[in-house]
N, C-alpha and C positions, 0 to 999 in steps of 0.2 A: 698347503702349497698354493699358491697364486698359480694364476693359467698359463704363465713360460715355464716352471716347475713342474705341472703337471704333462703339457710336451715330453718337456725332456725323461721323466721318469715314461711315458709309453714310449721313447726310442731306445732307451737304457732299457728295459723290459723285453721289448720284441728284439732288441740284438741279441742279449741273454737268451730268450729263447727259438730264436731261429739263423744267426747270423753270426755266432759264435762269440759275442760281445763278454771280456771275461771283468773288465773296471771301468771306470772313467778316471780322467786325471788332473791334477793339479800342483802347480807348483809354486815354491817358496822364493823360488830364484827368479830367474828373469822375469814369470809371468807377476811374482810378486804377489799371487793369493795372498788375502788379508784372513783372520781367523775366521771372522763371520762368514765370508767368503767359503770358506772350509766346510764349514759347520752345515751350509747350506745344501751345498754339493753333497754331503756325508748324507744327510736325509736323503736326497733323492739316492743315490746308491745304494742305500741301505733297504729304501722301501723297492726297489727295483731286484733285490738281490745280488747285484756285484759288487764288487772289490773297487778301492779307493788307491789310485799309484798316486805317490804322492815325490815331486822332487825336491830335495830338501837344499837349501842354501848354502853347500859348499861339502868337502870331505870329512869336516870335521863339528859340522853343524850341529851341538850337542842338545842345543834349544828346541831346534826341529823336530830331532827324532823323538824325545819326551813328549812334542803336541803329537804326533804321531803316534807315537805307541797308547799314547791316550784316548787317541781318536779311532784304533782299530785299522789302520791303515794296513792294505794288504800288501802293496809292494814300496819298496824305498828306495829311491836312486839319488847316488850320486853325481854332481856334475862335475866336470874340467877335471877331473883324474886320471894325470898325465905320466906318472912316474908310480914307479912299486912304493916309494916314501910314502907318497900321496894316498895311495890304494891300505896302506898298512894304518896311514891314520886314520880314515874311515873303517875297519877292520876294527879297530881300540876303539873307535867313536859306540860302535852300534853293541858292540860289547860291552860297554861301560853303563850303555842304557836299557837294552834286551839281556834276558836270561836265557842260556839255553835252553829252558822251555817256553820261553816266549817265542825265541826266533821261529820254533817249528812252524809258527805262524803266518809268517814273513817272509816275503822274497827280498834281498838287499842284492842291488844290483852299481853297476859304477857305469857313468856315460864313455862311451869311448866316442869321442867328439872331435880330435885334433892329428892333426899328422904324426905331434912328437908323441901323443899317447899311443896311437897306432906304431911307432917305431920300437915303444918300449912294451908293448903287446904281448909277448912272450914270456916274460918274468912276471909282469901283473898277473896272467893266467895262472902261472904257476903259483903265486901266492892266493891266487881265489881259491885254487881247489885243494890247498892242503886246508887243513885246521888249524882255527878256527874261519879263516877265509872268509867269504861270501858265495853268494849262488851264481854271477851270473852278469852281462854288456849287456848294454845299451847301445846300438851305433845311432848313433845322431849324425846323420847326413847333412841335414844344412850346413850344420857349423862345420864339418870336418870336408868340404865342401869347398866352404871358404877358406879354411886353414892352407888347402890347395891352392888358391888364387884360382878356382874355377866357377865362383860366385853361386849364387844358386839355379842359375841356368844352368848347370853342372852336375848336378846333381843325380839325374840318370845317366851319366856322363861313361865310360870306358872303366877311368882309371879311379870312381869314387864304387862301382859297380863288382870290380874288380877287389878294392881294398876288401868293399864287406866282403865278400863271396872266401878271399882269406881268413875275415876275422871270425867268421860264423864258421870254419871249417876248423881253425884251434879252438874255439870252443867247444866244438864235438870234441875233441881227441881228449880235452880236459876235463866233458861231462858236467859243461856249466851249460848256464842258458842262455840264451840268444836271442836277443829282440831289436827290428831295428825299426826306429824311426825319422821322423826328418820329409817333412813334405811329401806324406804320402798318400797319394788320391788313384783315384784309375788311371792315371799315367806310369804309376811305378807298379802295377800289378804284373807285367812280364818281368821285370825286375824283381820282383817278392817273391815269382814262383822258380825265379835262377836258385834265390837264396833259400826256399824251401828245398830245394833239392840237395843241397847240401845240409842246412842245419838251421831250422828257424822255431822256436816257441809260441813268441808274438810276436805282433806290430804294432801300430802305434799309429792314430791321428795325433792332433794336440791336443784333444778330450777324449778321445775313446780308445781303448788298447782289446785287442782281437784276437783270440788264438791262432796259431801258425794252421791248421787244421779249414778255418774259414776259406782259404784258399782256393779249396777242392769246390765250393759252392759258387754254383751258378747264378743266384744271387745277390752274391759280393760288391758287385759294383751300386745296388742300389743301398746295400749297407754303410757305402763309404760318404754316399751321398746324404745319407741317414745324419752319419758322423757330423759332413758337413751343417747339417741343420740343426745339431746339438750345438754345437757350439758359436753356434750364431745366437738361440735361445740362452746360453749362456750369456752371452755378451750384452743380449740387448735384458736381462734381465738383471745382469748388473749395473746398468746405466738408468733402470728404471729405480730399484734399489737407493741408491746415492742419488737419484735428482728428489726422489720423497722425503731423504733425509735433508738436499741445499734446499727443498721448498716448506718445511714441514715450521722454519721458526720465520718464513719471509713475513708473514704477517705483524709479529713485534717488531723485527728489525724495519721494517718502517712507520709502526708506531712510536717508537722507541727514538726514527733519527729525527721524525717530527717535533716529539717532544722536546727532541736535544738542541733542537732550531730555535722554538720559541724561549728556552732557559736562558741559551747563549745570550741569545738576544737581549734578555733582560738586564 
């Protein structure tokens, strides 16, 4: 591991053991992880001992789940699954590529991210928790956020605060799991601890996910700040990564347009 890898694995380490740290994460979707990208991130989780949530490209993403089940990936989520239709074909997706003994493995969870999935909330649940189902939402605040037209200023907002604090409360009665994320730093920690009281698992930065339990700890805020600095380490050490690779042939490619000058030329 190079020295932005070795960072990250001592904060992925000490959240695991003192700040309730249960993965770090990654996704296929918006964030657009590349395999290597994966692979990278899987070492240090691996050497660190947590779990890999990995978001897979759509509800039917059959390519994903395969690098994923390959990869040992602990939890699965899906995004923009907005209707029971949608929910059922991710339900055949993860069946088609998991066995019932592999799933024991596995958390498969679906984003609940939008108004109209929030409206159709209550049949998706009911189709999670029968069999063969899945475990378990994801509230993704920003986007569901926006779906509101209350931008992400809004986002500790009444009526987004409100929504989860419903959606985490059918989830109890369903006996799925509950996790929410969507821009959450020590400004949504009295917000976290609304939805802890009703019904919370984890949560969720954009790199690190946290048991519902970290809460109770008085050190939490400097864990988030932790977060924060993982995936800045991420970031700059994927920038560091791809500029080795755009620098690594600059030497021929101007030997090479030199050469092409004086050819022409002839």
């Amino acid at each position: 591991m190079n020295s932005f890898e070795k960072k990250m694995f001592d904060i992925l380490r000490e959240g695991r053991e003192h700040y309730g740290v249960l993965a770090t994460k990654a996704e296929f979707e918006a964030e657009g992880t590349r395999t290597d990208e994966l692979l990278r991130l899987l070492e240090i989780a691996n050497k660190a001992d947590v779990g890999l949530a990995l978001k897979v490209g759509g509800c039917e993403a059959i390519r994903d789940m395969l690098e994923a089940k390959q990869f040992g990936v602990r939890y699965i989520i899906a995004p923009m699954v907005e209707t029971p239709y949608a929910l059922s074909k991710y339900i055949a997706a993860k069946d088609k590529v998991y066995s019932p003994e592999e799933q024991e493995d596995v958390s498969f969870l679906f984003n609940l991210e939008t108004i109209t999935a929030f409206n159709n909330l209550e049949p998706m649940l009911e189709l999670a928790a029968n069999k063969p189902g899945c475990d378990g939402v994801v509230f993704g605040r920003v986007d569901f956020s926006g779906s509101i037209g209350a931008g992400r200023e809004g986002i500790e907002s009444g009526p987004v605060t409100q929504a989860v604090e419903s959606a985490a409360k059918a989830c109890s009665e369903y006996g799925l799991d509950f996790v929410v994320g969507g821009a959450v730093s020590i400004d949504a920690l009295a917000n976290l601890q609304r939805f802890k009281a009703v019904h919370l698992d984890r949560f969720e930065t954009r790199k690190v996910v946290f048991s519902g339990s970290a809460l109770a700890l008085p050190t939490l805020p400097k864990a988030l700040r932790q977060a924060v600095h993982f995936e800045l380490l991420w970031l700059l050490n994927k920038r560091e990564y791809y500029g080795l690779m755009h620098r690594e042939d600059q030497a021929r490619i101007e030997m090479l347009e030199s050469r092409w000058q004086v050819l022409n030329a002839d």
